[in-house]
Phi, psi and omega in degrees: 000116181305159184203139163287122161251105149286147180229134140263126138211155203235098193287083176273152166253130215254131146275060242279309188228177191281317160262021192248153141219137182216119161274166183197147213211139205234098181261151185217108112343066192252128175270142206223151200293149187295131171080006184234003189300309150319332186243340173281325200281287256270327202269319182297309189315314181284012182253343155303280163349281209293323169297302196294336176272004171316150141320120151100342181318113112333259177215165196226106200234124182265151160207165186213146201277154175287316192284317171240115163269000000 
C-alpha cells in the first residue's frame, strides 16, 4: 500500500542567551494514509497557521515528496 509522505518544517529562533539567537529547525516525516489526504493537509494547515503566529516562529513549510507523492 502505497502512502503520501509529507515533511514538515518548522524554523524557530531560539533565545539562548541574553546576546546569543540560534535558529533551529524541527523536520518531522509523516506518512499518511491513501484516501485520507484531504483531512490530514486541512488538519496540518491549521496547525501551521496557528504555529506560524508563535513568539519566535520563522517560518513553518508544509512539502510533500516527489518521490511517493
Amino acid at each position: 500500500m502505497k502512502k503520501l509522505v509529507i515533511l514538515m518544517v518548522a524554523v524557530v529562533g531560539v533565545n539562548l542567551f541574553a546576546s546569543q539567537n540560534e535558529e533551529r529547525a524541527l523536520i518531522a516525516y509523516m506518512r499518511v494514509v491513501p484516501g485520507t489526504e484531504s483531512q490530514f493537509l486541512k488538519a496540518a494547515r491549521a496547525v501551521i497557521e496557528e504555529s506560524r503566529e508563535e513568539t519566535g516562529n520563522i517560518r513553518y513549510q508544509l512539502h510533500q515528496s516527489t518521490v511517493n507523492p
